[in-house]
Structure formats: structure tokens, C-alpha cells
C-alpha positions in Angstrom: -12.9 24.0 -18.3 -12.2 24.0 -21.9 -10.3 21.1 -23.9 -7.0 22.5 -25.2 -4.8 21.3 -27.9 -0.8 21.7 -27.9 1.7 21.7 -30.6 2.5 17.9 -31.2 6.2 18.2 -30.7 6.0 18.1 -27.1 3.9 15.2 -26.4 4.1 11.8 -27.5 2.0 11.2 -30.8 2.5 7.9 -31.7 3.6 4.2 -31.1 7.4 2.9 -32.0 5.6 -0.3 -33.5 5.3 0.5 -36.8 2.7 -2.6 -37.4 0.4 -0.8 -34.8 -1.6 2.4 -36.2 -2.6 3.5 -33.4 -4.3 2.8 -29.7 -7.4 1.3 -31.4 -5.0 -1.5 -32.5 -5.3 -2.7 -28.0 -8.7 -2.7 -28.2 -9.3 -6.5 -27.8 -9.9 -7.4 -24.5 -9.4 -11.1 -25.1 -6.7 -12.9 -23.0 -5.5 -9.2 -21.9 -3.5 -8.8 -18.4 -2.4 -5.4 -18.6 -6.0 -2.7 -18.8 -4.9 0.7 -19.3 -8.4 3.2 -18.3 -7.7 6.2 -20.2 -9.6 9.0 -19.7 -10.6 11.0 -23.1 -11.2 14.2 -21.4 -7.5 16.2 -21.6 -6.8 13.1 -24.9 -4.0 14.4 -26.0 -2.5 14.7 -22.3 -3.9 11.0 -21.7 -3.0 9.2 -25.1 0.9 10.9 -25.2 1.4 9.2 -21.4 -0.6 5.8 -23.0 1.7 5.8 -26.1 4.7 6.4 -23.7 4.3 3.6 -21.7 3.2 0.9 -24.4 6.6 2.3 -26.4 8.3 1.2 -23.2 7.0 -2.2 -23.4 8.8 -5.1 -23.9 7.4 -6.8 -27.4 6.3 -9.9 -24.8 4.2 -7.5 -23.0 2.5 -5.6 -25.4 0.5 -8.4 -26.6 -0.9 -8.1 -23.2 -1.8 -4.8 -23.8 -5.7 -3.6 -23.4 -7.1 0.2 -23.5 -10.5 1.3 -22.7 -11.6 4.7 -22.9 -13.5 6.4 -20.4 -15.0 10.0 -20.5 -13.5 11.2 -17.9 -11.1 10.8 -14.7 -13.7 10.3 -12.8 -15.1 7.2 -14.5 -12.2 5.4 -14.3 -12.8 3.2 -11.2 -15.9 2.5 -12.5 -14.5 0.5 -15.6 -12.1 -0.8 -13.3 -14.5 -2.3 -11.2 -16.7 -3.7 -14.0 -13.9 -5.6 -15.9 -13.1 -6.9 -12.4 -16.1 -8.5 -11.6 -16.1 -9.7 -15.4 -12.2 -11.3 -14.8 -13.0 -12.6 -10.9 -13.1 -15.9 -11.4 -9.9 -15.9 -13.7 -8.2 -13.5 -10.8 -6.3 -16.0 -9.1 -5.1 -17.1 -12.4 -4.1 -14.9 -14.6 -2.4 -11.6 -12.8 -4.1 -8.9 -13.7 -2.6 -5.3 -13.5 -4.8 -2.1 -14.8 -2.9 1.5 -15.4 -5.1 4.3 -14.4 -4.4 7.0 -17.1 -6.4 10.6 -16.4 -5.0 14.5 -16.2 -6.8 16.7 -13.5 -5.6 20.3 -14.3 -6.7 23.0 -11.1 -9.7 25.2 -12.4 -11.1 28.2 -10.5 -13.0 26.1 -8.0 -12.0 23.0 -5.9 -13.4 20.4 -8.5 -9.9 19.0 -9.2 -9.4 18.6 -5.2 -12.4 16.5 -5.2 -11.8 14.7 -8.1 -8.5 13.3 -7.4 -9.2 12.5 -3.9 -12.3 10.4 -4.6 -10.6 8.8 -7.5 -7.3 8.5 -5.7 -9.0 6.8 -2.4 -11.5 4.3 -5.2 -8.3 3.2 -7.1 -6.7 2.5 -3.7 -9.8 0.1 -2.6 -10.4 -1.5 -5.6 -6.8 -2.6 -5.6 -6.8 -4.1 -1.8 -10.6 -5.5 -1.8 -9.7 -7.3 -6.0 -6.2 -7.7 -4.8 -4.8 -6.2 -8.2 -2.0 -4.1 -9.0 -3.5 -0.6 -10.0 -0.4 2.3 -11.8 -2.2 5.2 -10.3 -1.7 7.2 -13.6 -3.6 10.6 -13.0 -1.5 13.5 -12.8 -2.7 16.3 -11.6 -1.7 19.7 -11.9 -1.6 23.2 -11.2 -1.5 24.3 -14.7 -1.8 22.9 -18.1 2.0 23.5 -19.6 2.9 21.6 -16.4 0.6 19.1 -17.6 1.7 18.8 -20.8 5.4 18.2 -19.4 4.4 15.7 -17.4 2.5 13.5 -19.8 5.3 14.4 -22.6 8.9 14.5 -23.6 10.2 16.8 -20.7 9.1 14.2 -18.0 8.2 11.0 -19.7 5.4 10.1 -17.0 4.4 7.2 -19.3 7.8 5.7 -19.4 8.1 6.0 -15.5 4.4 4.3 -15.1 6.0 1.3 -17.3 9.4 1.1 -15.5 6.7 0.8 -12.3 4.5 -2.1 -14.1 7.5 -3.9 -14.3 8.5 -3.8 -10.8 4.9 -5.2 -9.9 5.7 -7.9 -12.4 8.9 -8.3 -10.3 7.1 -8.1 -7.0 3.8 -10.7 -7.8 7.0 -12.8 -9.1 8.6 -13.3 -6.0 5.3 -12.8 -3.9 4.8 -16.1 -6.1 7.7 -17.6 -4.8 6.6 -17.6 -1.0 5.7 -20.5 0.6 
């Protein structure tokens, strides 16, 4: 499938925080709790839901703020599961949460039903056998306008994956509070 571009008013283009040019500004990795894997492949699709959710932010939070590209969906668990067995010992420490950011549009074969599955099902076990929060951030669709309405202004997908970070923050919070 070829990489298409869009015109730029339907997508999200760019951060609110004026001080930040761009994504590469969350590339430091350094006493990070939030890890968004964004998938290049589909970038502007991927980078319009990554700059809708860190616009949705609280200021606090997006100091917390890593991304990592990945080439495609389908090396995002991978990178998942190598910063995770980098941060294991500091786990139980520091709560880590990672937002899986990758658009799987239908071709003319099955590919995208075996994409999403496998990615889907690895996301799902990384977060019970790490015990981490994972946003499951791939969208996947039928075409790529709906694609584009997703990740953009019509359905705001990034600020819906933020409104759910912070009611994992809410939930390790009380989860906290048990004793």
C-alpha cells in the first residue's frame, strides 16, 4: 500500500506549546513515565493522534512525555517490550504507562486482519505479564478518509486516548490506595 498525504487542515499538525517545535522535542527518554510507540508508517495519521493527545496534556504531564518511532504497527510491541526490560527494576517504582500509536488501513488482502490481531493480542500480554498500563492506540480502518477522521479534527482520537491516560492515572491511584 502506498503512503498518502492529506491536506493539513484536517489533521492535527502541531503542538499548542509554543516552546516545543515539534515531537523531536520528547525524545529524551530520561525519567520518562508516559512512552508513546508511534508508528512512522501512515506519519501523518500517527503524528496528528500523537500531537492530539500531548495538546491534551496537562503542563505536569508532559514533562513525562517520551516518543519513540517505530517503522511500522507491527514493531510496536517490540519497542514496548525492550524499554520494559530496560525499566524492570524501576517498575514497581515509577508507574509506567506506554500509548500504542499505529493506523492499519484494509488493503486488498487480509494483511490488516493479521496485523491488528497479532499486535492487538502482544499489546494485551505485554500489559498483564509487565503489569503496565498500555492506550491501545491503533486504529484501524476500512478506508483511509475514515482514517484520517479518526486521527484528526472530526474525531479527536488523540484527545480521547489522553482523557483514557488519565483515568489509568485515576485507577493506579486508588489501586495505590488498597491495603
Amino acid at each position: 500500500m502506498q503512503k498518502k498525504t492529506t491536506k493539513s487542515n484536517m489533521l492535527i499538525s502541531k503542538l499548542i506549546d509554543q516552546k516545543k517545535s515539534g515531537l523531536s522535542a520528547y525524545r529524551k527518554t530520561s525519567s520518562k513515565t508516559i512512552f508513546i510507540i508511534k508508528s512512522t508508517y501512515h506519519d501523518n495519521i500517527t503524528s496528528s493522534i500523537t500531537y492530539d493527545f500531548i495538546n491534551n496534556l496537562p503542563e505536569s504531564q508532559k514533562k513525562l512525555v517520551c516518543v519513540i518511532d517505530v517503522p511500522g504497527t507491527f514493531e510496536i510491541p517490540y519497542a514496548i517490550k525492550i524499554i520494559l526490560e530496560k525499566l524492570k527494576k524501576k517498575i514497581s517504582k515509577k508507574k509506567i504507562i506506554f500509548l500504542a500509536v499505529g493506523c492499519v488501513i484494509k488493503g486488498e488482502t487480509k494483511h490488516d486482519e493479521y496485523i491488528s490481531s497479532t499486535v492487538i493480542n502482544a499489546l494485551r500480554n505485554l500489559s498483564l505479564e509487565y503489569k503496565v498500563a498500555v492506550i491501545n492506540g491503533i486504529i484501524t480502518t476500512l478506508t483511509y478518509k475514515q482514517a484520517i477522521d479518526r486521527a484528526g479534527k472530526k474525531y479527536r482520537k488523540g484527545k480521547d486516548f489522553a482523557s483514557s491516560l488519565q483515568m489509568i492515572i485515576d485507577l493506579i491511584k486508588i489501586s495505590d490506595s488498597i491495603k
